[in-house]
C-alpha positions in Angstrom: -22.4 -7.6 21.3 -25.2 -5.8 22.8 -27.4 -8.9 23.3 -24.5 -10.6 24.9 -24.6 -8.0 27.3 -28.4 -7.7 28.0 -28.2 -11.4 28.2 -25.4 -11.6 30.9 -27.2 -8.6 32.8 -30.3 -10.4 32.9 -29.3 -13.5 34.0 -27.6 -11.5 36.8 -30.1 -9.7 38.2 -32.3 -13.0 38.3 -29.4 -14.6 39.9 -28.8 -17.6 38.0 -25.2 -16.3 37.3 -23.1 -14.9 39.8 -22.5 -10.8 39.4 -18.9 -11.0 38.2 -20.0 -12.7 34.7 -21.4 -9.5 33.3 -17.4 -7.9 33.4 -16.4 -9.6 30.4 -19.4 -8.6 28.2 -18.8 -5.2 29.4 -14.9 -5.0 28.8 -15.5 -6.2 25.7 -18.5 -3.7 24.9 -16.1 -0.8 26.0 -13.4 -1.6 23.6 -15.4 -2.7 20.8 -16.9 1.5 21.2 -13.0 2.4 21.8 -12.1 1.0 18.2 -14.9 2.6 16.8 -14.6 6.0 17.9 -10.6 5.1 17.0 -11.8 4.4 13.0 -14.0 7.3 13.1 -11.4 9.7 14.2 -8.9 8.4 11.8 -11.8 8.3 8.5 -12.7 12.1 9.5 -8.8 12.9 9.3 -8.0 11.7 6.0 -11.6 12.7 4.7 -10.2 16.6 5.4 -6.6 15.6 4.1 -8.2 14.4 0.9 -10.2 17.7 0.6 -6.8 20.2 1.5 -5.5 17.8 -1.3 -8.1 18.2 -3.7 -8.9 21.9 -2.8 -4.7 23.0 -3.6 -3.6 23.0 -7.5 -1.0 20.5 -8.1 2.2 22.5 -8.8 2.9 23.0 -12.7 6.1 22.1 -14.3 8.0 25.0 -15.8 10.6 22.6 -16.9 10.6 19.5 -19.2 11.9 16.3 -17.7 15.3 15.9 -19.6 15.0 12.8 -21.7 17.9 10.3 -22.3 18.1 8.0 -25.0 19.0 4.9 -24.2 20.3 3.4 -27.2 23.0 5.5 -27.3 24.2 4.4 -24.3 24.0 0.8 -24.4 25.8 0.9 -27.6 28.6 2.3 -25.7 28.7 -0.3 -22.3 30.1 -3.3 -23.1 28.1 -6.1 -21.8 30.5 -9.3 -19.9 29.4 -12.2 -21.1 30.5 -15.6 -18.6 30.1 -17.9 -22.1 32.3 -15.9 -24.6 35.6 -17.5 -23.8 35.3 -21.2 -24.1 37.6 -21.9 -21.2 35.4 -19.8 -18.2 32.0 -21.7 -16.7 30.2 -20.5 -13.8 30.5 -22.8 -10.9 28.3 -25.7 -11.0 27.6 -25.3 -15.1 
């Protein structure tokens, strides 16, 4: 990006390229610097959110998680079943 730059300045000044050439290099210079100062903002922000996270205990659990057993209940559901009666098919079966 650089050298594209020193490249189009050069040739300017010597005048083998009009001046207006080097603006492109240049826009593009500016907002390849803009992204990266962007990334660098936004990699120092969640660098300090990971350290609050890692500096603060995670919160103990006074309670247990209340555990269900699911056998029980699918003992009790009765299931539909489309094939038990002989005379019901699904459309297109």
């Amino acid at each position: 990006m650089c050298l594209l730059l020193i490249a189009t300045v050069v040739l300017a000044s010597t005048g083998v390229t009009p001046w207006w050439v080097i603006a492109p290099p240049v826009v593009l210079l500016a907002g390849y610097l803009a992204l990266l100062r962007a990334a660098r903002q936004i990699d120092a922000e969640r660098r300090s959110m990971h350290a609050q996270r890692a500096r603060t205990p995670a919160p103990a659990d006074d309670e247990d998680a209340e555990v269900i057993p699911l056998s029980a209940t699918a003992e009790q559901d009765e299931l539909y079943d489309q094939y038990t009666d002989a005379g019901l098919r699904a459309v297109g079966d």
